[in-house]
C-alpha positions as CSV (number, residue, x, y, z in Angstrom):
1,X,-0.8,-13.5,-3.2
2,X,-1.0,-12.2,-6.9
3,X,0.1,-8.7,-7.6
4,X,-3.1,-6.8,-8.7
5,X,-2.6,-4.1,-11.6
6,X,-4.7,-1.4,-11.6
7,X,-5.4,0.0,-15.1
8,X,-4.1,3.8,-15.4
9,X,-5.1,6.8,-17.5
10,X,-1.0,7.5,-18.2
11,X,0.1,4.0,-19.5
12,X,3.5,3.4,-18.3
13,X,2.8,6.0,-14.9
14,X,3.4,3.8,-11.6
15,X,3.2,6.8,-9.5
16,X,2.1,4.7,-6.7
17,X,2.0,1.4,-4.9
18,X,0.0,-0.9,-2.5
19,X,2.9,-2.6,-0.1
20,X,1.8,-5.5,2.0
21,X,3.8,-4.8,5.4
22,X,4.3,-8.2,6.9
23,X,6.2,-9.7,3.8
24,X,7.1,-6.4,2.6
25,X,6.0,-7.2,-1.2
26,X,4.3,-4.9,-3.3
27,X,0.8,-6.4,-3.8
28,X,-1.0,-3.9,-6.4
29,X,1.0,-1.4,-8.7
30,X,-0.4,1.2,-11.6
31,X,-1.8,4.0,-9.8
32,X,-1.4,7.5,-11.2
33,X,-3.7,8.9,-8.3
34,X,-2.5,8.9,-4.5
35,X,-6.1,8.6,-3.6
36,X,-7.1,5.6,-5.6
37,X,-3.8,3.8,-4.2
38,X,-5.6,4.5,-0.6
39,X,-9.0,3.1,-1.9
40,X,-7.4,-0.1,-2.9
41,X,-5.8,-0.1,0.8
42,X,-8.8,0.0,2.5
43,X,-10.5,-2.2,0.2
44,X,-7.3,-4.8,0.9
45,X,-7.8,-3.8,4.9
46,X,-11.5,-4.0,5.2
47,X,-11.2,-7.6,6.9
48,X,-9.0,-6.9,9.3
49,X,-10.0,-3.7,10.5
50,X,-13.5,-5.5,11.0
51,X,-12.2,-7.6,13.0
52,X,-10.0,-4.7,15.0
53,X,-13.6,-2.6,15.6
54,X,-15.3,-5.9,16.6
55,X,-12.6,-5.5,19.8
56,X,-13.5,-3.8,23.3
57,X,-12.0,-0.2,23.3
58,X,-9.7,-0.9,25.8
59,X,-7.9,-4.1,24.2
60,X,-7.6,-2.7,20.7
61,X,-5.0,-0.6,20.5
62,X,-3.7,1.3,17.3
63,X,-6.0,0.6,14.5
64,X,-3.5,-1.6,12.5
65,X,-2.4,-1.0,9.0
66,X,-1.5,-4.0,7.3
67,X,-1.6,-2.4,3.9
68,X,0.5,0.9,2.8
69,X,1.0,3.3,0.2
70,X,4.2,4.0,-1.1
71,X,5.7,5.8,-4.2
72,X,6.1,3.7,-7.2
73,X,9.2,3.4,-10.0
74,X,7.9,6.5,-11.5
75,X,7.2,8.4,-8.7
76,X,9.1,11.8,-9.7
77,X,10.9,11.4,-5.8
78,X,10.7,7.7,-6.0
79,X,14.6,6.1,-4.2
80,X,15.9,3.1,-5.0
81,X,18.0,2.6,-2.4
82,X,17.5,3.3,1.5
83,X,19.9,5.6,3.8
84,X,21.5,2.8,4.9
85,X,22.8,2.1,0.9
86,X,20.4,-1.2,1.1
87,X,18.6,-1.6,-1.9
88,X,14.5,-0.8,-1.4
């Protein structure tokens, strides 16, 4: 899967991130708005939450997030490493 970069209005801002959660990769980067980051989330989970409200009630479960934002490398609070001193 390419990495998808999003045009910004600061150039150089990565405030924040698309991160794919089964292979843990960040798969779009560029977003100076927290909101656009979530439109490019849903866009990236439309499929599969299709497929999750095609589902009886009872099976389903959670409604599944396969896609999440996070804080990108110029994120004001952004950490490069974890609590457990791994790198992120």
């Amino acid at each position: 899967m390419a990495v998808i970069v999003n045009p910004v209005t600061f150039p150089g801002q990565d405030i924040y991130s698309v991160k794919d959660t089964k292979v843990k990769k960040i798969v779009a980067v560029g977003f100076d708005n927290k909101m656009d980051a979530k439109d490019k989330r849903n866009e990236l989970s439309k499929d599969i939450w299709e497929k999750w409200k095609k589902k009886d009630e009872k099976d389903r479960g959670p409604k599944p997030l396969p896609y999440i934002v996070v804080k990108g490398e110029d994120h004001p609070k952004h950490r490069l490493y974890t609590r457990n001193g791994e790198k992120n």
